[in-house]
N, CA, C and O atoms as a DFTB+ gen file, in Angstrom:
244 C
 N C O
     1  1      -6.019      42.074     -55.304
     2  2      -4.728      41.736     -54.769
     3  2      -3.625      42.658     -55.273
     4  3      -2.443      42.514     -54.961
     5  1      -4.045      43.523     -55.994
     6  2      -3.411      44.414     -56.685
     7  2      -3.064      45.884     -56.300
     8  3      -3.788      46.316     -55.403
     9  1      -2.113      46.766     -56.773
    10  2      -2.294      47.828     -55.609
    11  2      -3.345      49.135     -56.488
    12  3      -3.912      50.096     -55.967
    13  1      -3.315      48.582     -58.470
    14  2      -4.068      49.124     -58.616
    15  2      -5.094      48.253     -59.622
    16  3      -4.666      47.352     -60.344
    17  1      -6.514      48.649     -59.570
    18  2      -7.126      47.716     -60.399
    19  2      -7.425      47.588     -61.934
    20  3      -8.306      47.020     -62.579
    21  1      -6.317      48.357     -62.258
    22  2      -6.124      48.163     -63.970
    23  2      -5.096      46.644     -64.146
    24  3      -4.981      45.972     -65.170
    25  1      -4.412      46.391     -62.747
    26  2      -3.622      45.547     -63.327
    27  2      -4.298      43.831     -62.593
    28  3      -3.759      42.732     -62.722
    29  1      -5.256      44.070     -62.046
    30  2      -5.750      42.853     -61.233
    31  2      -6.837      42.176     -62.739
    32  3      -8.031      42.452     -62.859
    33  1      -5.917      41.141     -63.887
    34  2      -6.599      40.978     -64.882
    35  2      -6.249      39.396     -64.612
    36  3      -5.138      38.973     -64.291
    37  1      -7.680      38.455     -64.851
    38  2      -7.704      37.472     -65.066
    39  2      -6.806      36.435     -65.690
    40  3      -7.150      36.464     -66.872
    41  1      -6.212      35.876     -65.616
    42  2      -5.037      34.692     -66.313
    43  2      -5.369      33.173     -65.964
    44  3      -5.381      32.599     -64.875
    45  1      -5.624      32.732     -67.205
    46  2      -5.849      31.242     -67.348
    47  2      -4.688      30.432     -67.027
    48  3      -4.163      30.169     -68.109
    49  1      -4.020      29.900     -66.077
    50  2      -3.276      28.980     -65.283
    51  2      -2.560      28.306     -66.226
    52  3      -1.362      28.582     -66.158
    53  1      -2.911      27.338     -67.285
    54  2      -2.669      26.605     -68.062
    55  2      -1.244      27.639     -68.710
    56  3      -0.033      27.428     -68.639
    57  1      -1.939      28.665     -69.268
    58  2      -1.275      29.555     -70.264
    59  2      -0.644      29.974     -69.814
    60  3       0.412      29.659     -70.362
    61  1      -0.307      31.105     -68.415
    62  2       0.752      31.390     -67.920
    63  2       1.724      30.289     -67.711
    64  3       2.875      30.635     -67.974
    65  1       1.585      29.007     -67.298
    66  2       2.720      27.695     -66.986
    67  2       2.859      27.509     -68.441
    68  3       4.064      27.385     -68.661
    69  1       2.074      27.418     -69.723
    70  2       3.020      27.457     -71.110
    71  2       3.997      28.625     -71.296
    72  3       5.149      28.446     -71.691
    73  1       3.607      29.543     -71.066
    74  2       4.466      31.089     -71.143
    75  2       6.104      30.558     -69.839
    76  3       7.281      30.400     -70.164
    77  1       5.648      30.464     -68.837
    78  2       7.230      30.014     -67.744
    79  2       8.093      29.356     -68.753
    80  3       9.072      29.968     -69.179
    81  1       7.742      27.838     -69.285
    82  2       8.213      27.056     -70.140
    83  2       8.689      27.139     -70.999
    84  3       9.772      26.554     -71.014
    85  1       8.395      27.680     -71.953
    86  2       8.828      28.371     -73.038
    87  2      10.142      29.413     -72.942
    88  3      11.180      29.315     -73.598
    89  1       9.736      30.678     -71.712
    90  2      10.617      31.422     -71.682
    91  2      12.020      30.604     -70.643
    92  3      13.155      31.078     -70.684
    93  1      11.690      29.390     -69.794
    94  2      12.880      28.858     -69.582
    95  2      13.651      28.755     -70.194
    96  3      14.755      29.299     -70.175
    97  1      12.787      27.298     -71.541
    98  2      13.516      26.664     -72.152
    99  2      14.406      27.276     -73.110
   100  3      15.554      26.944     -73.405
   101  1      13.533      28.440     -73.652
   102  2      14.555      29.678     -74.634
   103  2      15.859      30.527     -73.896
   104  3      16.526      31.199     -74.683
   105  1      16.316      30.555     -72.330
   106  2      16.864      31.210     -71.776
   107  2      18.131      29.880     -71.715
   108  3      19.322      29.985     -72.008
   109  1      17.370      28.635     -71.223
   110  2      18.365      27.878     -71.254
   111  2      19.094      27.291     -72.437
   112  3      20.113      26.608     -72.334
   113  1      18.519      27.596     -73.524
   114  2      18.978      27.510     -74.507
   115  2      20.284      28.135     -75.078
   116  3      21.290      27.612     -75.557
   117  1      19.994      29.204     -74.903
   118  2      21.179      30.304     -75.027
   119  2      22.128      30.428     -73.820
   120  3      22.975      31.309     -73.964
   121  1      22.174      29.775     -72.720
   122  2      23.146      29.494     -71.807
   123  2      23.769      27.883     -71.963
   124  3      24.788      27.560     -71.352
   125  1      23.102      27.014     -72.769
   126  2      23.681      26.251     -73.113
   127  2      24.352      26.431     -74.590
   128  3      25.458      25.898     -74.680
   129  1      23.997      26.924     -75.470
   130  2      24.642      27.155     -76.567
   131  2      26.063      28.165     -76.126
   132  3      26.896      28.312     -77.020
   133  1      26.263      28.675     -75.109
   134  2      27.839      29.406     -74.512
   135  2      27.976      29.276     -74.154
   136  3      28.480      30.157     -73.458
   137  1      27.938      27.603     -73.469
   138  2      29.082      26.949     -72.648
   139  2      29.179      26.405     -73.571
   140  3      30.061      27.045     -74.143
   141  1      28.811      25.358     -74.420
   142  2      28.963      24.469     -75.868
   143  2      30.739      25.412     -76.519
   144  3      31.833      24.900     -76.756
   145  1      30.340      26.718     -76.599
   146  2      30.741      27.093     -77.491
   147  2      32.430      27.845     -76.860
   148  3      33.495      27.859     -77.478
   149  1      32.223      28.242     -75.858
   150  2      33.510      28.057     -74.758
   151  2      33.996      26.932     -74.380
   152  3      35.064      27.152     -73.809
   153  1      33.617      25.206     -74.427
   154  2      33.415      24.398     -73.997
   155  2      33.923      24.218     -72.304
   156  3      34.959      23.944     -71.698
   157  1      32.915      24.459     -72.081
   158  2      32.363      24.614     -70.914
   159  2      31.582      22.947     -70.596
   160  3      30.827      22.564     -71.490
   161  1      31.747      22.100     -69.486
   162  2      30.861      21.181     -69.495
   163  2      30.888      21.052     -67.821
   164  3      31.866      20.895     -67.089
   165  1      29.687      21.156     -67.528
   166  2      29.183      21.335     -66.022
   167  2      29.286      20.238     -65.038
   168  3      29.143      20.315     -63.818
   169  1      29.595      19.063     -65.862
   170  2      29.208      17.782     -65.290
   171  2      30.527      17.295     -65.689
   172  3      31.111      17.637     -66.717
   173  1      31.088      16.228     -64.546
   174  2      32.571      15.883     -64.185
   175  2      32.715      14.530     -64.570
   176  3      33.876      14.121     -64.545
   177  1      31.632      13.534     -65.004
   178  2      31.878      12.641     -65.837
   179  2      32.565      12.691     -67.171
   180  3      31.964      13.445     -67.935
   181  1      33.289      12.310     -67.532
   182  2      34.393      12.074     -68.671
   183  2      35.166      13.239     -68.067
   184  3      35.956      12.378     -67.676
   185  1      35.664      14.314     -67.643
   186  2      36.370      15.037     -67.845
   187  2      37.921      14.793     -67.246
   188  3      37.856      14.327     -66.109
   189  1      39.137      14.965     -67.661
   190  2      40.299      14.294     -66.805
   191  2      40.388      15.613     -65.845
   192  3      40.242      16.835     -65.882
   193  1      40.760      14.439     -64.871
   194  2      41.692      14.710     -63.597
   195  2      42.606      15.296     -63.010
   196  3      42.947      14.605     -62.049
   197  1      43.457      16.635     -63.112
   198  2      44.464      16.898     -62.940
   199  2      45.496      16.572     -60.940
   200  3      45.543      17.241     -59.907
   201  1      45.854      15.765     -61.198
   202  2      46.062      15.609     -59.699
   203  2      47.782      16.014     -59.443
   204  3      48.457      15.921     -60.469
   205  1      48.409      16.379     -58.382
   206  2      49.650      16.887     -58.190
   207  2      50.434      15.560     -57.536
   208  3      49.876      14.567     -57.070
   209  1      51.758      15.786     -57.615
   210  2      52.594      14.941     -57.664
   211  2      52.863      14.399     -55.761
   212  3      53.288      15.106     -54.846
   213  1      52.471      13.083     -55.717
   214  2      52.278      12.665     -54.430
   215  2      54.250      12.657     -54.231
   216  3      55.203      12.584     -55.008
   217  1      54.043      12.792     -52.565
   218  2      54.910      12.675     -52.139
   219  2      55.616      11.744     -51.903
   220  3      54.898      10.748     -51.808
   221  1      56.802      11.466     -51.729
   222  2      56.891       9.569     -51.853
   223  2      57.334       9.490     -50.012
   224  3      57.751      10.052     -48.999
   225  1      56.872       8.406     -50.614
   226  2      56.601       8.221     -48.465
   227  2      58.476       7.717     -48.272
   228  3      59.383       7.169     -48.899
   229  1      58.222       8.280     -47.126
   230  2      59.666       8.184     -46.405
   231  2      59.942       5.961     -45.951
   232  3      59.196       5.005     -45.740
   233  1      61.326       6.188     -46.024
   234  2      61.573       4.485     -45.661
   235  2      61.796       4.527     -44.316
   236  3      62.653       5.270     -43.837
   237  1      60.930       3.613     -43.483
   238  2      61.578       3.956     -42.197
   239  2      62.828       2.339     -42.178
   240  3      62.979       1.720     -41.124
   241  1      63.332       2.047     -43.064
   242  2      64.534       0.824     -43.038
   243  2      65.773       1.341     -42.531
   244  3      66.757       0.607     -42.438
């Protein structure tokens, strides 16, 4: 499947999906440790609101 056959080498399934995992979790690691550290927070629960000053409705009296 390869274009040359030095590189068409056997890989045990298991081990490559430990290797993905690993190198996620270490990537996301360090993208979460610099938002932490900028505080940065991705998710809009707790964070306040800034909203602009409503208009006050006209009287029609």
């Amino acid at each position: 499947m390869t274009f040359f056959s030095a590189f068409d080498v056997p890989v045990f399934w298991p081990i490559l999906l430990c290797y993905w995992i690993v190198l996620f979790a270490l990537t996301m690691k360090r993208q979460i440790m610099h938002m932490i550290k900028y505080k940065y927070v991705p998710f809009s629960i707790g964070k306040q609101r800034y909203t602009g000053q409503r208009p006050a409705a006209a009287n029609s009296d």
